[in-house]
C-alpha positions in Angstrom: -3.0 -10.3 37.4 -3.2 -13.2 39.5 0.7 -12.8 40.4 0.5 -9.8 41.3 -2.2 -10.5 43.4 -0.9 -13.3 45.4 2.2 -10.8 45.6 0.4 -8.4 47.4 -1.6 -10.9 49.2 -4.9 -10.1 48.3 -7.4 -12.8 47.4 -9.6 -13.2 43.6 -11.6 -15.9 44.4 -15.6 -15.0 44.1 -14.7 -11.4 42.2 -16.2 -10.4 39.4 -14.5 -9.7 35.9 -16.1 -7.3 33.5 -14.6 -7.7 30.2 -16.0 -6.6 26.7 -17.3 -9.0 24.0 -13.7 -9.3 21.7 -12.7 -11.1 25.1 -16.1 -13.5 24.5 -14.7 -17.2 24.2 -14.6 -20.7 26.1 -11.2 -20.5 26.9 -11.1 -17.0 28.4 -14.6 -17.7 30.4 -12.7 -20.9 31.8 -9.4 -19.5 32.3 -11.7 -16.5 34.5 -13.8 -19.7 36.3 -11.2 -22.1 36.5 -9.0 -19.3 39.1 -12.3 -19.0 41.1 -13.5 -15.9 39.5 -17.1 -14.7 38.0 -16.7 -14.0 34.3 -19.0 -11.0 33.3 -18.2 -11.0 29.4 -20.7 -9.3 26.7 -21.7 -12.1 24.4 -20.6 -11.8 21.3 -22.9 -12.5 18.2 -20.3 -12.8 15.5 -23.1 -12.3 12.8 -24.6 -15.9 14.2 -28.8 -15.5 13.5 -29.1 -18.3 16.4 -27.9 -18.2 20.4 -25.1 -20.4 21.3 -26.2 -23.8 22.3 -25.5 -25.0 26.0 -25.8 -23.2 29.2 -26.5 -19.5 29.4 -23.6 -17.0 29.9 -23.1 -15.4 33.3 -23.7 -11.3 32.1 -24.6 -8.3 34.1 -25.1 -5.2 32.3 -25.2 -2.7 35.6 -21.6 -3.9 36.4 -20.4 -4.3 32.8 -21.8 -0.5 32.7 -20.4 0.8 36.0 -16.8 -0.6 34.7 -16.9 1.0 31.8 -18.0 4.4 32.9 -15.2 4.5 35.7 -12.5 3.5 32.2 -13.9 6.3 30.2 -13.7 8.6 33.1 -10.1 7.5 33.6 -9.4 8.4 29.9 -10.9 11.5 30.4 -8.5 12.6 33.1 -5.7 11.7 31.1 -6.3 13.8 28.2 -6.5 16.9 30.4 -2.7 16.1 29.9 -1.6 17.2 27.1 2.0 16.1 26.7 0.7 12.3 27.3 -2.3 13.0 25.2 -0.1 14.1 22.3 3.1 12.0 22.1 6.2 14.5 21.8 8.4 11.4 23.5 10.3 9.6 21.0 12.0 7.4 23.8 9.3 4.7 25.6 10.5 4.8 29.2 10.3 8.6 28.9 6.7 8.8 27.6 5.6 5.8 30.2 7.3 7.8 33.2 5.2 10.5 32.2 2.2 8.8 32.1 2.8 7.3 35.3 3.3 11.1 36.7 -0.2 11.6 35.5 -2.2 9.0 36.8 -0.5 9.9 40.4 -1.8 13.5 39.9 -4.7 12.1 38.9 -5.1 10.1 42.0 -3.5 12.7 44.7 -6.6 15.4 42.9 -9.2 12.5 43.4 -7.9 11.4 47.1 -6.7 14.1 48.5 -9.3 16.9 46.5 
C-alpha cells in the first residue's frame, strides 16, 4: 500500500487504518505506527478473561463502523453481477478482467448516476 502510494504521490502519514480484530497484534499495530499511520484495530480477546497489560489500544468504533458499512455496500454491488458472483471462468485473468469491468460500472453508476 505504501508503494503504491508514494507512486502516486499521495501522503499516509496521520491516516487512520481500520482493520478487524484477526489483524489484532503488536507487530501489525507497529508496522501501522512505525509508517506514521493511526492503527484503528478491534481488540481481540482470544478467550483471555483479563485485558492486556500495558497501554490502552488506539480503537474507534464510529470509523471502524463507517469502514465496514461502505465494504459491505461494495459487496453488495458486486453481487448484482451475476457472472462475477457465480464463477463460470475457469481461467483467472478472465474472471479478474471481469471483475475489474464491474467495479468500473459500479463506479461510472455511483459517479456519474
Amino acid at each position: 500500500m505504501t508503494s503504491i502510494a508514494r507512486a502516486l504521490g499521495i501522503e499516509l502519514k496521520g491516516t487512520i487504518v481500520s482493520l478487524d480484530g484477526v489483524y489484532d497484534c503488536h507487530a501489525n499495530r507497529k508496522a501501522i505506527f512505525n509508517r506514521g499511520m493511526v492503527p484503528n484495530i478491534n481488540e481481540n480477546t482470544r478467550g483471555r478473561k483479563t485485558t492486556k497489560r500495558g497501554r490502552k489500544r488506539l480503537f474507534d468504533a464510529a470509523i471502524f463502523k463507517e469502514r465496514f458499512r461502505t465494504i459491505e455496500r461494495v459487496f453488495a454491488w458486486e453481487d448484482k453481477f451475476r457472472r462475477v458472483l457465480i464463477r463460470f471462468e475457469r481461467i483467472s485473468a478472465v474472471h479478474y478482467a471481469l471483475k475489474t469491468l464491474a467495479y468500473t460500472m459500479i463506479n461510472l453508476r455511483h459517479f456519474c448516476g
